[in-house]
N, C-alpha and C positions, 0 to 999 in steps of 0.2 A: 713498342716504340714510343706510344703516348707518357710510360713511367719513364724511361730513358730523357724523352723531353721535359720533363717535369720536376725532373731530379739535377737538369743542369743547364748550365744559363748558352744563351746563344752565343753559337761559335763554337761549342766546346767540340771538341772531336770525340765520337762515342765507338767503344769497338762492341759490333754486334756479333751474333753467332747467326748465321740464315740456315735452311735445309736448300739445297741445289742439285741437280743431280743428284741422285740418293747420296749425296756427305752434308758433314754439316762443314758450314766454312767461317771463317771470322773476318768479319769486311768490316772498313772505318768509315762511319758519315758525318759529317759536318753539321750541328743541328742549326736549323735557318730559320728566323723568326716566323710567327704564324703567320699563314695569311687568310685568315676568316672573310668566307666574304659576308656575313651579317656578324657585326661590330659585338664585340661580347658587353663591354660597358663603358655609356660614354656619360658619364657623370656631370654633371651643369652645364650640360649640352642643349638647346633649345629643337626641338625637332623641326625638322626641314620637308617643304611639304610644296605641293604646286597642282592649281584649280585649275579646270577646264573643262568649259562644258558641265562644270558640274558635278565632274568627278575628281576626287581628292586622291593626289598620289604622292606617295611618301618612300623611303627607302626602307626595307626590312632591318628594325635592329631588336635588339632581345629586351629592351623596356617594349616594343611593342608586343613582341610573342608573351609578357611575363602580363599579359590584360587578359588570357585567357588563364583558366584552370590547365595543370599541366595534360591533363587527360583528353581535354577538350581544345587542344591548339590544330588546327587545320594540319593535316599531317602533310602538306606538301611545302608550310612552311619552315614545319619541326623537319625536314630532312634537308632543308637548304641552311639552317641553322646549323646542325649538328657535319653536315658534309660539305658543305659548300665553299670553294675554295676561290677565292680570286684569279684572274686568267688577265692576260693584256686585250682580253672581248670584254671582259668585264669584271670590273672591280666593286658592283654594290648590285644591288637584287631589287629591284622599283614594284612597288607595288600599289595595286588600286585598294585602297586602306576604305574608302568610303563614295555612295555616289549620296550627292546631295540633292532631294527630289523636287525635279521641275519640268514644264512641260517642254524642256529642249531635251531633256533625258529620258522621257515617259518610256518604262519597259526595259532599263537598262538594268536593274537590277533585277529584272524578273532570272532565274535559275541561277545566282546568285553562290559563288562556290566561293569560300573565306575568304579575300586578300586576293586575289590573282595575280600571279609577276605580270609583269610587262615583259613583251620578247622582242617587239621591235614596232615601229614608227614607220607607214608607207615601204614597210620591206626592208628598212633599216634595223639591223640590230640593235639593242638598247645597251650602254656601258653602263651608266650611273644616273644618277638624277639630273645633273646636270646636264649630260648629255640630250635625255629625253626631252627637258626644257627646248635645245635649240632643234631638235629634231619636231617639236611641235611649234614651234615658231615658224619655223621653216616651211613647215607643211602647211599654218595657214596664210604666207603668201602667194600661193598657188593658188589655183582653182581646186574644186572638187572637195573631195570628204576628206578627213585628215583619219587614217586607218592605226588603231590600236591593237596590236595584235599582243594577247593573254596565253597563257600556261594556267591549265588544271582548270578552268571556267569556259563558258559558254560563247567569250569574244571569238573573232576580234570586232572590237565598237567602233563605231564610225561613227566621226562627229561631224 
């Protein structure tokens, strides 16, 4: 399917052969623009990024996966790269890109797994970056800890 998409521009009607039922059948699909959810290239783009507490969050795109060697890319981000599709839960992938060491952070990087997505804000799902911004605003007009809860790392961090 990915030659089929690559050989013709969006919209085109493509007629496929599938195996179904032991026959083979030829079904027509409509090819739909991609929808990546980490950005393939965003060229004189200025990267977008948001401090707290310390820790530096940024969105997954592929100038940041292209800082590693390809061998050496955290494979939880190499598989949301290569699979990871936008959903109306979420259209971008937030990740903890760096903590910046201080004594309000002491220990936060200890067992330290690549990048970690973000998955949600006080039990809030995360959409995008942006969204994480009001979700962490939001959580420090409250009382209490403002909870970061990570994929494939050692969170969730409370700040």
């Amino acid at each position: 399917f990915g030659a089929a998409r690559d050989l013709c521009r969006v919209g085109s009607n493509v007629e496929l052969e599938v195996w179904r039922d032991g026959n083979v059948q030829k079904v027509q699909q409509v090819l739909q623009p991609a929808q990546h959810l980490v950005p393939r290239g965003q060229y004189d783009t200025r990267p977008r990024f948001f401090i707290v507490g310390g820790l530096v969050f940024q969105p997954l795109s592929n100038e940041y996966l292209q800082g590693w060697a390809a061998n050496e890319r955290p494979a939880h981000l190499q598989e949301l790269f290569i699979c990871g599709h936008t959903t109306p839960d979420r259209n971008e992938a937030v990740i903890l890109a760096q903590v910046l060491g201080d004594v309000i952070n002491a220990g936060y990087d200890s067992g330290w797994v690549g990048a970690p997505v973000v998955s949600h804000v006080n039990g809030t799902p995360v959409r995008n970056l942006a969204h994480f911004v009001e979700l962490v605003d939001a959580g420090r007009s409250g009382e209490g800890c403002l909870e970061i809860g990570v994929l494939l790392a050692g969170g969730p961090f409370r700040i």
